[in-house]
GUGU-400374 format. One record per residue (C-alpha): residue in one letter; x, y, z. Coordinates in steps of 0.25 Angstrom, whole numbers, padded with zeros to 4 digits, always signed. Layout:
N
AXYZ...
// end
This chain:
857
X+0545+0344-0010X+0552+0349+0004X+0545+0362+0003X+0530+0356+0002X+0535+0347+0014X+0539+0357+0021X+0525+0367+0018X+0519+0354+0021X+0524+0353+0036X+0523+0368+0037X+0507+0369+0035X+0503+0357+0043X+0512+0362+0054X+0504+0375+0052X+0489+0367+0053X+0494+0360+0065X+0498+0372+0073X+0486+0379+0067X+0478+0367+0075X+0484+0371+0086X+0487+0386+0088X+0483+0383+0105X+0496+0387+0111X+0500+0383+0125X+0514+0387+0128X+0523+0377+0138X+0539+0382+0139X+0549+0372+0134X+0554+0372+0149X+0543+0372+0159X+0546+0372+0175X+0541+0361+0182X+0540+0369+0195X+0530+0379+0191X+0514+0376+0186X+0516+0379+0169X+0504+0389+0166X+0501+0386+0152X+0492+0394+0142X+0485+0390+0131X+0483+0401+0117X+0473+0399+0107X+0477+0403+0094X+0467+0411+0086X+0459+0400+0078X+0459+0390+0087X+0444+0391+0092X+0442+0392+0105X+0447+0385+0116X+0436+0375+0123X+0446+0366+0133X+0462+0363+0133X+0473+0355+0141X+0486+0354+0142X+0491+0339+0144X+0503+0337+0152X+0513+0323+0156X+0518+0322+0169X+0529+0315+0170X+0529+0301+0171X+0512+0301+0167X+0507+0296+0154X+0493+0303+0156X+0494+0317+0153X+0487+0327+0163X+0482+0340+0157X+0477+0352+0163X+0466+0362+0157X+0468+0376+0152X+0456+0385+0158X+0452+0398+0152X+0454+0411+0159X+0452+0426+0152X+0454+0420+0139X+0468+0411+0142X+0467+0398+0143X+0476+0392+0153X+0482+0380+0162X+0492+0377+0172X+0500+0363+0173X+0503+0364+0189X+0520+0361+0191X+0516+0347+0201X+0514+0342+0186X+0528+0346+0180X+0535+0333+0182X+0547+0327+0175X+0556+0334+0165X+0547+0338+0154X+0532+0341+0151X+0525+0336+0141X+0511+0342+0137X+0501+0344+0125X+0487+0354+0125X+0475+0352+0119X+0465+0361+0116X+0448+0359+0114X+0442+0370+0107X+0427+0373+0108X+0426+0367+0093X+0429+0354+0100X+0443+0353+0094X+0454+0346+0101X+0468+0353+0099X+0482+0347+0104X+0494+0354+0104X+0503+0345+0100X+0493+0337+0091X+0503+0325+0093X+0513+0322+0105X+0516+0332+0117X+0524+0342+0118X+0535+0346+0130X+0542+0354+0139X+0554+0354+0149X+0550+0353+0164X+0559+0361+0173X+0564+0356+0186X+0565+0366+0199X+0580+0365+0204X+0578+0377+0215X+0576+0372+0230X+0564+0379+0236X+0567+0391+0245X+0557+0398+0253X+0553+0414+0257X+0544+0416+0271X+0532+0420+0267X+0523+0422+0281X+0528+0427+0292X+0534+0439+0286X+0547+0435+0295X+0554+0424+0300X+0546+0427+0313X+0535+0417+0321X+0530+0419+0334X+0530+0411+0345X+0522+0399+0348X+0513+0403+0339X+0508+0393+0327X+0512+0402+0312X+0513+0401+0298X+0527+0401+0291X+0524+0402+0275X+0535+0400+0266X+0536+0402+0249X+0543+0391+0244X+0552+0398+0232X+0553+0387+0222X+0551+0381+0208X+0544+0369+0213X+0535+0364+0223X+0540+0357+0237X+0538+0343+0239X+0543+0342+0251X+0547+0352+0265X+0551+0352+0280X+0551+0363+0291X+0558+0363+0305X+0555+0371+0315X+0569+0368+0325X+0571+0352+0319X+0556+0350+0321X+0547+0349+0310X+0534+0358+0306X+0525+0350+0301X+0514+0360+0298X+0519+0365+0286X+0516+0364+0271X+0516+0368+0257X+0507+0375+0249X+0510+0380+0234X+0523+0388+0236X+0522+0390+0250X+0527+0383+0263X+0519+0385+0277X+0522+0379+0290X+0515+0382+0303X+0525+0385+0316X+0525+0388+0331X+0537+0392+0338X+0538+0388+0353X+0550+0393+0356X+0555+0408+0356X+0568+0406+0348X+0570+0407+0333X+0563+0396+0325X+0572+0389+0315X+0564+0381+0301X+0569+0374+0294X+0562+0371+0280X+0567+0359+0271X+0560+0359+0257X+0561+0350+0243X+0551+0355+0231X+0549+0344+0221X+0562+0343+0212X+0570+0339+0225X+0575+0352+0228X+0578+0356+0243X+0581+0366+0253X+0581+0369+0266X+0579+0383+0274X+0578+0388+0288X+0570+0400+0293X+0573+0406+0307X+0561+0411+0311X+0560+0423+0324X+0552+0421+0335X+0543+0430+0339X+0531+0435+0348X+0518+0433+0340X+0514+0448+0333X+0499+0447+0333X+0492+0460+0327X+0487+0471+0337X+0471+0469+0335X+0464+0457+0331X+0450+0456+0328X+0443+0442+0323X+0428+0435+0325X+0422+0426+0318X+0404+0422+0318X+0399+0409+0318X+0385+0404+0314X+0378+0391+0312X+0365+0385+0313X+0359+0372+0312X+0345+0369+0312X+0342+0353+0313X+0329+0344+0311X+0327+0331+0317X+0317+0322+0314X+0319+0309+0320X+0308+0296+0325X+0310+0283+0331X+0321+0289+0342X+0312+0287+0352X+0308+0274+0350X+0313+0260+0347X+0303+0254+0336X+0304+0252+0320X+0290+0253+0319X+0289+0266+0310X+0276+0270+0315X+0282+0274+0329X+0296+0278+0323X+0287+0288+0317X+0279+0292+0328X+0292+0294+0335X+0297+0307+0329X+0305+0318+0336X+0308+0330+0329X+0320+0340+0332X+0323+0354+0326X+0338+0358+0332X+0346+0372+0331X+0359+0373+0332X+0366+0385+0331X+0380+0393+0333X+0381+0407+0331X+0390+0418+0335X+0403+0423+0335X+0421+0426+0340X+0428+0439+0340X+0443+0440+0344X+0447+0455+0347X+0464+0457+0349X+0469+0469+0352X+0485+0468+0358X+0486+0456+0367X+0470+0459+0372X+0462+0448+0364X+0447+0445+0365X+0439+0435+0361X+0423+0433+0360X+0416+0421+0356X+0400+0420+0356X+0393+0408+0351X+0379+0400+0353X+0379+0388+0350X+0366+0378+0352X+0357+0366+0347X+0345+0367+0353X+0332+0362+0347X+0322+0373+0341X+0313+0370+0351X+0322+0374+0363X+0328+0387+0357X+0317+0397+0362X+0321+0390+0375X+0334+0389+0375X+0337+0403+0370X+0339+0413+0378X+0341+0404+0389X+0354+0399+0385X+0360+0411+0382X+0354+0417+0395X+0360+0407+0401X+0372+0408+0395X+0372+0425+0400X+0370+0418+0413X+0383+0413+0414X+0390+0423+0409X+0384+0432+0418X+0389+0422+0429X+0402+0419+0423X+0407+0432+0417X+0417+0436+0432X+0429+0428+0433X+0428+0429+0447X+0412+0432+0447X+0411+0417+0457X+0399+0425+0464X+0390+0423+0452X+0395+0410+0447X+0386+0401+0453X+0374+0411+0454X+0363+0406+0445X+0352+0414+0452X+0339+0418+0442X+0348+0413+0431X+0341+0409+0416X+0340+0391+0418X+0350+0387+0408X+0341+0377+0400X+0349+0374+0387X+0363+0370+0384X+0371+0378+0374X+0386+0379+0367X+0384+0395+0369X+0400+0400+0369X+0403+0413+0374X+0418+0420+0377X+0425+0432+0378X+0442+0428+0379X+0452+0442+0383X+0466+0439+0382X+0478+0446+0384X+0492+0446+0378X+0486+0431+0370X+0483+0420+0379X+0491+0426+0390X+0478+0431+0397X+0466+0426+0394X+0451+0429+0399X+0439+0420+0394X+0425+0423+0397X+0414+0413+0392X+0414+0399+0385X+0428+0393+0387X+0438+0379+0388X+0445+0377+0401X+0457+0368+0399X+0466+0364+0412X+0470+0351+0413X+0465+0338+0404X+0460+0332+0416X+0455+0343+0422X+0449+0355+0414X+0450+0353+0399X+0441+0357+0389X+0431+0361+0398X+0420+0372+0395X+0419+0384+0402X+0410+0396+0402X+0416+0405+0410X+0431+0414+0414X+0444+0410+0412X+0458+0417+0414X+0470+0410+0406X+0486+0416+0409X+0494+0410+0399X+0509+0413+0402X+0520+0406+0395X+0524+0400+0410X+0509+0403+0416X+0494+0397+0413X+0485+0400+0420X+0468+0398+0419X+0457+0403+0429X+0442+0397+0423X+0429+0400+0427X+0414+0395+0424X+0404+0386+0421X+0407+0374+0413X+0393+0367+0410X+0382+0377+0412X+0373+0369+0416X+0356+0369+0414X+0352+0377+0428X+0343+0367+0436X+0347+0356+0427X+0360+0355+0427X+0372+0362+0436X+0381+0372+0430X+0396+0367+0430X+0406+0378+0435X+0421+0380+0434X+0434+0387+0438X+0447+0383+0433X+0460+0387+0438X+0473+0383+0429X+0487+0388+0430X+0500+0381+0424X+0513+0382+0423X+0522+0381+0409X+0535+0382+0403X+0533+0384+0389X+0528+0372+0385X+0538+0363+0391X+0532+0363+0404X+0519+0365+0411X+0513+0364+0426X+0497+0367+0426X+0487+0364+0436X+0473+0368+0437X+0460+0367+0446X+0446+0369+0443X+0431+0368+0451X+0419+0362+0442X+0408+0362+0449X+0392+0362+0445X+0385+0370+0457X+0375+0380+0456X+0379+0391+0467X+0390+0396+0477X+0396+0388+0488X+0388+0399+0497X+0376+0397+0492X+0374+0381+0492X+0378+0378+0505X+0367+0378+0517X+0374+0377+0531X+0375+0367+0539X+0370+0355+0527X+0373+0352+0512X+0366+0361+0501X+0360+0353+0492X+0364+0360+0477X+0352+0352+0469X+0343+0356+0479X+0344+0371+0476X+0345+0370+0463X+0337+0359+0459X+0346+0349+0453X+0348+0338+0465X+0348+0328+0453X+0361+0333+0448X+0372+0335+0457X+0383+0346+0453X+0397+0342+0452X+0411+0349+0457X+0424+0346+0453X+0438+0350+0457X+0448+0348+0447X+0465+0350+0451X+0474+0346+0439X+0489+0348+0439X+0497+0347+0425X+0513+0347+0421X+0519+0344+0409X+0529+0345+0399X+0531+0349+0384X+0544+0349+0375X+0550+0343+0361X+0550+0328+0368X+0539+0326+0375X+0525+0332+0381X+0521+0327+0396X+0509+0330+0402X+0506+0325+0416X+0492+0329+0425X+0486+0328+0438X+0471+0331+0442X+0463+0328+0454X+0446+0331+0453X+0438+0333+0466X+0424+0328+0460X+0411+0329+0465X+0397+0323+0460X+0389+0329+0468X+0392+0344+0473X+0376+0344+0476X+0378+0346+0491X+0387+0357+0497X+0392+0357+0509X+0395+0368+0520X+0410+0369+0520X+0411+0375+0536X+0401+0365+0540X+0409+0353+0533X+0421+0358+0540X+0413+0358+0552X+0409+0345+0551X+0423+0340+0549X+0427+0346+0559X+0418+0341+0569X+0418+0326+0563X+0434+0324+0561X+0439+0337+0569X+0446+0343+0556X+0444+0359+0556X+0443+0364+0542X+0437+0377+0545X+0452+0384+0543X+0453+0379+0528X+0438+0383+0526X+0442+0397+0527X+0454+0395+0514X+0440+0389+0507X+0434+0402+0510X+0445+0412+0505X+0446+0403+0493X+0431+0404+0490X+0431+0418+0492X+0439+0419+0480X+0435+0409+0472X+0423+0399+0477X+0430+0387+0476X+0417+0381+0483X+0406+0385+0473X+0416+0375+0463X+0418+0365+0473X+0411+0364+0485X+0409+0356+0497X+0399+0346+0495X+0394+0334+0501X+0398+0326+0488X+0412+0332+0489X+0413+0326+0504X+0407+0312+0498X+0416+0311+0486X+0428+0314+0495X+0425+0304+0505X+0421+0292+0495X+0435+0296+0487X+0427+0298+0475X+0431+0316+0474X+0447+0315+0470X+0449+0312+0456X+0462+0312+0452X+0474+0310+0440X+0485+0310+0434X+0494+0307+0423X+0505+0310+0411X+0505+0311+0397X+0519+0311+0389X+0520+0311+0373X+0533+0311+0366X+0529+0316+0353X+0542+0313+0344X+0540+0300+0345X+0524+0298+0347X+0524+0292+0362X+0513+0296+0369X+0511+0291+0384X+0502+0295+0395X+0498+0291+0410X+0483+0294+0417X+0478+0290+0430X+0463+0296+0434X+0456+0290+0444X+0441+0286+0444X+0437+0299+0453X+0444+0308+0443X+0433+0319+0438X+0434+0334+0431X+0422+0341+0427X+0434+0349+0418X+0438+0336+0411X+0435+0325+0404X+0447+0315+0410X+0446+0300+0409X+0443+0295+0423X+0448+0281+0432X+0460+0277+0422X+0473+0275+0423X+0480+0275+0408X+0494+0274+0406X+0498+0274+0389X+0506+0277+0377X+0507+0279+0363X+0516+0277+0351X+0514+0284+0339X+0522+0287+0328X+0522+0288+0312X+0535+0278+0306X+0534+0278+0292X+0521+0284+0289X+0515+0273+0298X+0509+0278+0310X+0512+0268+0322X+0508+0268+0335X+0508+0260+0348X+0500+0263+0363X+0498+0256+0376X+0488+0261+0387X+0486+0255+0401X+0471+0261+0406X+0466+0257+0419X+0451+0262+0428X+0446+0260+0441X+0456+0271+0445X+0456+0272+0462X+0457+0285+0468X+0469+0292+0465X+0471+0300+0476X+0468+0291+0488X+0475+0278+0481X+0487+0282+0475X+0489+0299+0480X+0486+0296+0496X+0491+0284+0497X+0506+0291+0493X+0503+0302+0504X+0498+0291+0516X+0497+0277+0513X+0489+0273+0523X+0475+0280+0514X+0477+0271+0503X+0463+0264+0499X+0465+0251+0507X+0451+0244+0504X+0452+0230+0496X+0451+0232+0480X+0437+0231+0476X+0429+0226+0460X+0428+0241+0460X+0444+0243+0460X+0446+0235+0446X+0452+0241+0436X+0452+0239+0421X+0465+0240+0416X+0468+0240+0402X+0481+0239+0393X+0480+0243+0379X+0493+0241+0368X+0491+0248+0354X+0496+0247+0340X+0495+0253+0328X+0499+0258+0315X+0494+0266+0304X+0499+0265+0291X+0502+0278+0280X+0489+0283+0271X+0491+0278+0257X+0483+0282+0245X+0482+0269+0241X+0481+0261+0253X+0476+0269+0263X+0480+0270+0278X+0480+0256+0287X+0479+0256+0303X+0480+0246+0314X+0480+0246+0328X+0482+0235+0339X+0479+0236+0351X+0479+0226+0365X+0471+0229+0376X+0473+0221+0389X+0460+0225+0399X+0462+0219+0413X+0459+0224+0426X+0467+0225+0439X+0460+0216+0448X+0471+0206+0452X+0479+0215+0457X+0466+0222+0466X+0465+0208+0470X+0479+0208+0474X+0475+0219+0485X+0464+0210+0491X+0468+0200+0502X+0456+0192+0502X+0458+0183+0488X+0442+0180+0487X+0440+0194+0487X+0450+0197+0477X+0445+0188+0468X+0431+0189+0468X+0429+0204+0471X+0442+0206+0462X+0447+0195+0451X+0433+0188+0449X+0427+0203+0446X+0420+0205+0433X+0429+0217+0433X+0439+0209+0431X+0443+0206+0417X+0453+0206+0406X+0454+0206+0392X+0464+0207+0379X+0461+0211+0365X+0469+0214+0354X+0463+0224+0344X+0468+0226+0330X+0463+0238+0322X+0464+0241+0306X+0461+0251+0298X+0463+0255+0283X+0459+0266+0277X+0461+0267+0261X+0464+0278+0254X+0455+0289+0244X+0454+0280+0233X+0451+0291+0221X+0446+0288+0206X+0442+0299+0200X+0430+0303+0207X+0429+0292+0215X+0434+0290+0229X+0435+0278+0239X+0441+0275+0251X+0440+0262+0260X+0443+0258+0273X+0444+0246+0284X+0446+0243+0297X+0447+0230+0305X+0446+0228+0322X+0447+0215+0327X+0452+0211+0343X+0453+0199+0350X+0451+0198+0366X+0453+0187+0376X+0444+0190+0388X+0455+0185+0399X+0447+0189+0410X+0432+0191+0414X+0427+0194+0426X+0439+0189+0432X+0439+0175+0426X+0450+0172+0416X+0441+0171+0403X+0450+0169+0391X+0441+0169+0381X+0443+0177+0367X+0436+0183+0356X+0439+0193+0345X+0433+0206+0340X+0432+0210+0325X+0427+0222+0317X+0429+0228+0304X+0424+0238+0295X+0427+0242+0281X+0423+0257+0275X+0423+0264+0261X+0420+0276+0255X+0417+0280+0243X+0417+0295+0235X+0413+0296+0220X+0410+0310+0217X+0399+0316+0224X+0396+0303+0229X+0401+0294+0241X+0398+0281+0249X+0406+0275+0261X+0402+0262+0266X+0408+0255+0279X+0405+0240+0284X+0409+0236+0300X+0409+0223+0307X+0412+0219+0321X+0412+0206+0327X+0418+0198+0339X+0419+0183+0340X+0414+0184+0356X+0401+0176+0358X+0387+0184+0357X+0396+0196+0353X+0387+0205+0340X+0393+0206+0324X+0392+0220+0320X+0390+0226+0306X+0390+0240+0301X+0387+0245+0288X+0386+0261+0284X+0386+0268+0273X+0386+0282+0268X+0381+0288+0253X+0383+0303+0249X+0381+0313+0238X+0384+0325+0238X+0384+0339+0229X+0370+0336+0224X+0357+0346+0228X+0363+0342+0243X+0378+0343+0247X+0378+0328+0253X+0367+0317+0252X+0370+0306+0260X+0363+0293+0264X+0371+0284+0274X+0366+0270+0282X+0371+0260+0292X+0368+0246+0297X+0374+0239+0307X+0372+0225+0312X+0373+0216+0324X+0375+0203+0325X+0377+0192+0335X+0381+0178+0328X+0372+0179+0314X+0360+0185+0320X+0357+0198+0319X+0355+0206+0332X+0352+0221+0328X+0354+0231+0315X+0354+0245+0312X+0351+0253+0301X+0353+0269+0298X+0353+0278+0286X+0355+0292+0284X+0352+0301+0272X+0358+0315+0274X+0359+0327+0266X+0366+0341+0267X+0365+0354+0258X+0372+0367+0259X+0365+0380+0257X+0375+0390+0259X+0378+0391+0274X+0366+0384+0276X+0371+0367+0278X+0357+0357+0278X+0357+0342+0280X+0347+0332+0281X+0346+0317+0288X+0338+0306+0288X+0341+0294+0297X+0333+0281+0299X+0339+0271+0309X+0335+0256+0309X+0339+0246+0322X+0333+0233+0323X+0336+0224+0335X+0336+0209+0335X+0335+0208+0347X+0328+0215+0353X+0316+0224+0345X+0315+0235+0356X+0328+0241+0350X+0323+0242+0335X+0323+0255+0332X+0319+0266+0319X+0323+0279+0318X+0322+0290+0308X+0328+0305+0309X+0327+0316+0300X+0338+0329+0302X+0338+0341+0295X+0348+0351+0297X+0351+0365+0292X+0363+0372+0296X+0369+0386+0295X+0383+0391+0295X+0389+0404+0293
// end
């Protein structure tokens, strides 16, 4: 009886493993630090494999997670990645679908396991790139490390001297950081690392420095192409009607080129280094090219022709049987040599000139410039036409620059520079007429438009270490209007001489060796709007200021006075205010917190006759009663804020409060006035005269990417409400109050190729007669079909005073885009729809239709 028991088991042990001959071998003891690569073998009467998977438990899950086995050459194959190797052991099953539609599972009932190995090792590391421990000086590198371990880190930090690099991170076995030495000595890291089983270490690299080893010959260039071709049709711009018979009637139609072709090369050879760059680069309509082309690019000869010398002053200003400029372009042409890096530097063509932010920044030259750039030395000489101007329409605007600064590596600098900007058409020479003023526009046809000149003077120091960076700036402008009229300097001095019996004949002659030289005289001359300007007060513009921001702990402060006369043609600088500020910013807790005040005040007097003279003799100070002109606004303004940590779940939230106390200086200018009547009615009782509070609180929430399957949504709110006391107006105490609300909400919403965002605003005020606003939008796309996007979008927006509605808008938009290649397409179709209340005159239709075609290489 035992035995047929026994045979019993022994064939349907055989049947069951005969089901299931698929074999895929897993080790008793797999290491949880490395990804288990697993195999799957048919046996020889199985059929053929159509699909299987092997199902897996993380610890801790009840689902089981399963990866596939793909077939490669004949083996079939699948990898469980080692982030899924958690706990002390794995459990796991495969099954098996054969092309007969056959299910296999291997084991039919239950699961089996394997022991999961933990990593004890701490990591270590081996330098991969540079080849030594070697980095040249202030220089931005690439460290590379291999991280030698069984496991993955979870966490690291690197410290160059105590300080933390925070450009830095892992990828698979393989820790980077970006570094720059500043200083010449030896640079001690430090490296901290933990990987995931809570194993650390910590190891420190002393790395050499060194000059920068930069190979012998360099040769690089790169092309650039695009082109867009653009149709417009569009009605009803012109006119102001919702009748569709003259909508229609109403069409302009628009066929536009734009286009940007050409190319860079960079040539190195030792410390000799050049540099070409050649682009052109327009939008123009069809229409206009045969027009426009060659003369822009005649034109653009021309001023290279004229440009070319550094010192070629003689045919700067010559524009004789010169080609009319009769089109703007973006054209860019240079040629850049430089020796020994930026040491020496020459630049011909299309540049940036930066000096000094409130003097020459950002400005766009075509022309020369010469840098030295010595570790204690820098030093700038720039020359050319900053707007080309459209000859007989328009005056050319030229430069020259002179820079030169003092530093100290970093830690300390002294700089001051000084610049001509002037638009004239000719040399000092040639525009004067003896004996009486030249009218400039008279000769070349432009009285209409006067030219401008400008001197500019800026002085700057500063500081720069590990506690603070300070910045302070002076700069004083010598502006002019109207240059249209220049005046013969030896009969100027003549004049003076005979009217106040002052002789500058002797200090004409330093005029004239300087001018032989350089002609300072072409840049800025001697007009008679140089002579007005200087005599109303109205020519010196100056200021003056400090910044200081201490960055450990986030304080930013700064102090900036410019008066109302203050003008650079080299810089756009905020003019007639004084502003004193700071800020407070720092991250405690993974909330962002910060806090600001500002004091701003206009109507800035002259800087140099009431506050710089006065020091030097007293007796010039401005002593004429305060005037309604002299009020100044003066405005206080405390801030608030906070900013929460982004959560998956909840989001982000922000919110701000901000005071602001607006007020004016006028009782104390009626404090300089003796007669009371005319303090307060010229002064107190102006309409000038007001002041006002409101308190402003801001919030926003942002949620975060909500994500079901393939669905995702996100939302968001924001809120603005103020309340204001008028205490003042027009210099009569007011009292009165009134608040100011607004608020908006916004969602979007992806599913698929499919998405939709929608947004509501509202904003009203509860001050009489003031108007209720509403805004809808909304925004509908597709995209992967026939065309890459299709979307239709559309807005109405509403105004409202009380219950009755005072005007509405409607627009829609339908736009589609599809790729061919290098070849992008797109087409638009917009219908606008306003509709007054009040008054009919304003209603409006109008329709456009853009198609676009663009090409890249």
């Amino acid at each position: 009886m035992k035995k047929k028991v026994f045979l019993l088991l022994v064939l349907v042990s055989f049947s069951l493993s005969s089901l299931f001959a698929f074999q895929v071998e897993v080790p008793n003891e797999v290491p949880a630090f490395r990804n288990l690569e697993l195999t799957l073998e048919p046996g020889p009467n199985d059929g053929t494999v159509d699909q299987a998977r092997f199902y897996f438990q993380m610890e801790g899950k009840r689902e089981y997670l399963y990866v596939e086995f793909t077939q490669d050459k004949g083996n079939w194959t699948a990898l469980v990645p080692f982030t899924y190797l958690t706990g002390e052991e794995l459990v796991y099953y495969t099954q098996v679908k054969t092309t007969e539609g056959t299910f296999i599972r291997d084991p039919q009932i239950g699961t089996k396991k394997a022991r999961l190995l933990q990593d004890t090792t701490a990591p270590t590391l081996k330098l991969v790139s540079p080849q030594a421990f070697e980095l040249a000086l202030d220089k931005k590198q690439l460290v590379v490390f291999e991280i030698i371990d069984e496991s993955a880190l979870t966490s690291f930090e690197i410290f160059l001297e105590g300080e933390p690099l925070m450009e830095a991170g892992v990828f698979q076995q393989y820790l980077s950081f970006l570094i720059q030495p500043a200083k010449a000595e030896d640079a001690v890291i430090s490296i901290s690392m933990i990987d995931k089983y809570g194993n650390a270490k910590q190891e420190e690299y002393i790395f050499a420095i060194t000059g920068e080893k930069a190979p012998f010959f360099v040769a690089d260039g790169k092309l650039l192409g695009e082109m867009q071709a653009e149709y417009i049709l569009s009605m009803g711009e012109g006119t102001n009607t919702t009748k569709i018979n003259e909508v229609v009637s109403d069409t302009e139609q628009q066929v536009n080129l734009s286009f940007e072709v050409g190319g860079e090369a960079y040539l190195k050879a030792g410390p000799i280094a050049l540099e070409l760059k050649a682009i052109l680069k327009d939008s123009l309509s069809v229409f206009d090219i045969l027009e426009a082309y060659p003369n822009t690019l005649t034109a653009d000869l021309q001023n290279f022709i004229n440009l070319w010398h550094p010192w070629n002053f003689a045919e700067e200003f010559d524009y004789t049987g010169e080609v009319a400029r009769g089109y703007e372009n973006d054209n860019t042409f240079s040629a850049q040599l430089s020796f020994f890096g930026p040491v020496l530097t020459y630049t011909l063509g299309d540049q940036k000139v930066n000096f000094q932010k409130e003097t020459v920044k950002d400005l766009s030259l075509r022309g020369t410039s010469l840098a030295i750039d010595l570790p204690f030395l820098d030093l700038v000489i720039s020359k050319g036409l900053t707007d080309f101007g459209l000859y007989q329409i328009a005056w050319p605007q030229n430069f020259f620059g002179l820079k030169f600064g003092l530093k100290a590596k970093k830690f300390w600098y002294l700089q001051t520079n000084l610049s001509f900007i002037s638009s004239l058409q000719g040399r000092y020479e040639d525009l004067i007429v003896a004996e009486s003023t030249s009218a400039i526009g008279d000769l070349y046809g432009l009285d209409s438009i006067p030219p401008e000149e400008n001197l500019v003077f800026g002085l700057a120091t500063g500081t720069e270490n590990n506690f603070f960076t300070l910045d302070a700036s002076f700069a004083l402008t010598l502006y002019v209007d109207d240059a249209g009229s220049i005046i013969d300097k030896d009969k100027l001095a003549s004049d003076i001489n005979d009217g106040f019996g002052i002789d500058l004949a002797p200090y004409l002659l330093y005029v004239d060796k300087i001018s032989s030289v350089f002609p300072v005289l072409d840049y800025f001359p001697f007009t008679l709007g140089l002579a007005v300007d200087a005599v109303n007060r109205d020519l010196w513009g100056l200021t003056y200021g400090a910044d200081l921001a201490i960055d450990s702990i986030g304080l930013k402060t700064w102090f900036r006075k410019t008066d109302a006369s203050f003008r650079s043609l080299g810089s756009a600088v905020v003019t007639d205010v004084w502003d004193i500020g700071g800020t407070w910013e720092r991250e405690i807790a993974g909330f962002n917190v910060n806090l600001g005040y500002d004091w701003k005040m206009d109507t800035i007097p002259d800087i140099l006759f009431n506050e710089i003279i006065p020091i030097v003799k007293p007796s010039l100070a401005p002593s004429a009663d305060p005037t309604e002109n002299d009020i100044s606004n003066i405005v206080h303004t405390a801030q608030a804020g906070i900013d929460t940590p982004s959560s998956n779940l909840l989001g982000s939230l922000s919110s701000d409060y901000s005071f602001e106390w607006a007020t004016t200086n006028a009782k104390a200018l009626a404090g300089q006035i003796t007669s009371e009547s005319v303090a307060s009615n010229a002064i107190l009782n102006s309409s000038s005269n007001d002041t006002i509070a409101q308190h402003t609180g801001d919030f926003r929430w942002k949620s975060g990417r909500y994500k079901m399957s393939d669905l995702n949504l996100s939302l968001g709110a924001k809120t603005k409400d103020s309340y204001i006391t008028k205490v003042i107006t027009d210099g009569v105490f007011d009292g009165s109050t009134f608040w100011e609300f607004s608020y908006g909400v916004s969602t979007s919403l992806k599913f698929r190729s499919y998405s939709l965002s929608l947004e509501f605003e509202k904003e009203w005020s509860t001050e009489t007669d003031s108007l209720t606003a509403y805004g809808y939008d909304g925004k509908f796309s597709i995209a992967n079909t026939f065309f890459d996007t299709i979307s239709l979008s559309g807005s109405l927006d509403q105004a409202y005073q009380g219950v009755a509605l005072q005007a509405y808008r409607i627009a829609t938009n339908l736009a589609l885009e599809k790729r061919f290649g290098k070849l992008s397409t797109s087409t638009m179709v917009e219908i606008g729809f306003y509709d007054s209340k009040i008054s009919d005159i304003d209603d409006a239709l109008t329709g456009a239709l853009t198609v676009k075609g663009t090409f890249s290489k």
